[in-house]
Structures are given as structure tokens and as C-alpha cells.
C-alpha positions in Angstrom: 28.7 99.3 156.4 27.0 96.0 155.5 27.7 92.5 155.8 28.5 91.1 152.8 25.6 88.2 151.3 28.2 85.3 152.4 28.9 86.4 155.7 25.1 86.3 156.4 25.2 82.5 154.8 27.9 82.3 157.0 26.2 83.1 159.8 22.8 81.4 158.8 25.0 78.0 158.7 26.8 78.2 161.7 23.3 79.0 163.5 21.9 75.9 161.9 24.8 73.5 163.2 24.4 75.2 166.6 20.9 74.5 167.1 21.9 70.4 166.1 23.0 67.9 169.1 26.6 68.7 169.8 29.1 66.7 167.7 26.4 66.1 165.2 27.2 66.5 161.2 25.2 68.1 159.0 25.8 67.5 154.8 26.6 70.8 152.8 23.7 69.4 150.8 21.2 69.9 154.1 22.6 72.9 155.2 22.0 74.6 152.0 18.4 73.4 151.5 17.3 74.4 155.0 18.8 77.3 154.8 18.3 78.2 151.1 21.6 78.8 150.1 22.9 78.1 147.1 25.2 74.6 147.2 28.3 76.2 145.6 29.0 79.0 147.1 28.1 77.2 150.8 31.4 75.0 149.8 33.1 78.2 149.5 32.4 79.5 152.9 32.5 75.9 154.8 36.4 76.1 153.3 36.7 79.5 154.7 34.9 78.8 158.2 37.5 75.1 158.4 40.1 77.4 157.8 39.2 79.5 160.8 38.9 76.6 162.8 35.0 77.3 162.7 33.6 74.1 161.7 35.1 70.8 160.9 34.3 69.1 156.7 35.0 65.7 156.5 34.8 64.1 153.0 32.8 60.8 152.1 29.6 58.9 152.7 30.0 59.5 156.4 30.9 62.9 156.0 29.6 66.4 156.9 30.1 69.8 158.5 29.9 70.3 162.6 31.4 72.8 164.6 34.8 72.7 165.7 34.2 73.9 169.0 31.1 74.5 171.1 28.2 77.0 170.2 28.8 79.3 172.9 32.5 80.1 172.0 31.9 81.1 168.8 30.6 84.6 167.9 29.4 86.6 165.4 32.5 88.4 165.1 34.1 85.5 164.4 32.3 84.3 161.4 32.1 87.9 159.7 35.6 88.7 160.2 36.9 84.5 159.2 34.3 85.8 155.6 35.0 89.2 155.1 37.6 90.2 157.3 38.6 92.8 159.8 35.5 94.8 160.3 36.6 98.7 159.3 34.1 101.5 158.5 37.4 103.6 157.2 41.0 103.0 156.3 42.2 104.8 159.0 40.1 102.9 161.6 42.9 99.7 161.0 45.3 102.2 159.5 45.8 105.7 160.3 48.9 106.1 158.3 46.8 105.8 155.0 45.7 108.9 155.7 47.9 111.6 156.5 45.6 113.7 158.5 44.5 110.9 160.6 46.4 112.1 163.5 44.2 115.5 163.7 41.1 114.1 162.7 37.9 114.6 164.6 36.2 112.3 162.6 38.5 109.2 163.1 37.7 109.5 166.8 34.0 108.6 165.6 34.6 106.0 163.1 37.2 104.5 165.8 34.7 104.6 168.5 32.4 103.0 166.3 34.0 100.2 164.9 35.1 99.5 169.0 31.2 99.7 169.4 30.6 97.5 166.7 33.3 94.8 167.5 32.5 94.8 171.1 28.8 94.0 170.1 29.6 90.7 167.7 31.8 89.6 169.9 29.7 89.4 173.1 26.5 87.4 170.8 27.6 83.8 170.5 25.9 81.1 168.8 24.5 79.2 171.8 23.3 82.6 173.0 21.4 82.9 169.6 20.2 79.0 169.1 18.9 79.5 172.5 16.8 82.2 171.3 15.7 81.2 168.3 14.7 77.3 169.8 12.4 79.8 172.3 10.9 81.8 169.5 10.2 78.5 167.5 8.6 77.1 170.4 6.5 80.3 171.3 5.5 80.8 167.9 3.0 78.1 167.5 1.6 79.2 170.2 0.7 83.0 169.4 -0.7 81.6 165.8 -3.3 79.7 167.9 -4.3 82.6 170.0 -4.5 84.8 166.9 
């Protein structure tokens, strides 16, 4: 399984409005230079994360993207699954009936038990969790570049 190249803009946006002031907008235009992503396809997935009730876009000179509700109650499993939906390693992880040995399967039991792992996992990382950490790596690394 990977994560598709817009779910990890996705992500890469959400983490940038998280680390801002709470309430604070951010233009498309800004997010996509600071996090190098191209412009159009950053509208695409701020219309997909509003329509998850991710972020808020408003339109106009005022306007911009901020997150519709705090930092810390938004996860990554939220932004990969509001981008590429449900996360699935098979068919028959969502759907055993697509398969019609599914019911006997050892292997389900795995890819089940995985995907469970896996979903468990991104839901339990938020985004204040991870601006946290990345505001203490910023400020640390300064600091080892001197001593190096």
C-alpha cells in the first residue's frame, strides 16, 4: 500500500496550517510555495479537505484556508481517507463478499488485522501531536548544526 502523491500534499498542508496561530488563514498561494506543491492541484485537495469539514476556503481579498476545527482533533486518518478513501490493503478487507472464499481465508485474517493496525495507528497521530514535534525538531535543529 502507498499513499497516494495528494494525500501526502494533503497532509503536508494540513501540517502547515497546524503549526500557524489558531484561526489564522493561510492563501492556497502560500501554502503551495512553502510547501512546494503545485497551485492547481492544492485547489483540488483544499475542495476535498472543505468537503470533509477539514479546513475552511473562503474566497476574496481577505480570504484563505484555516482549519475547521483544532489541530489536535484532526488525524492523519482523516486526511488520507477525506483524499483517497477508505484505507483497504484487499477487497475483502471492506468487502468479503467480493471474494467468495473470503469466509475460509487464512489470509484475510492478516490483511484484516492489518488494515485494523494500520487504521488504529493514523488515527491515534493528530496534527497538534505532529506540529508539536516538528516546532521541537525546528528549534533543536539549529542547535546540532552549531555543535557539528
Amino acid at each position: 500500500m502507498q499513499i497516494t502523491r495528494q494525500a501526502d500534499y494533503a497532509v503536508r498542508a494540513i501540517l502547515y496550517l497546524a503549526q500557524l496561530d489558531p484561526g489564522t488563514r493561510a492563501s492556497t498561494a502560500q501554502i503551495a510555495r512553502e510547501q512546494h506543491i503545485p497551485l492547481t492541484f492544492l485547489a483540488k485537495i483544499v475542495s476535498q479537505l472543505s468537503a470533509a469539514g477539514v479546513v475552511r476556503a473562503t474566497r476574496g481579498a481577505h480570504g484563505g484556508v484555516t482549519l475547521a476545527r483544532p489541530a489536535d482533533e484532526i488525524t492523519l486518518l482523516d486526511i488520507v481517507e477525506a483524499i483517497d478513501g477508505p484505507i483497504m490493503l484487499s477487497d475483502c478487507t471492506l468487502n468479503p463478499t467480493t471474494c467468495n472464499a473470503s469466509d475460509q481465508c487464512v489470509v484475510r485474517v492478516v490483511w484484516c488485522e492489518t488494515r485494523a493496525d494500520l487504521v488504529k495507528r493514523l488515527s491515534q497521530s493528530n496534527f497538534g501531536q505532529l506540529a508539536r514535534s516538528r516546532m521541537a525538531v525546528a528549534a533543536v535543529a539549529p542547535a546540532v548544526v552549531a555543535l557539528a
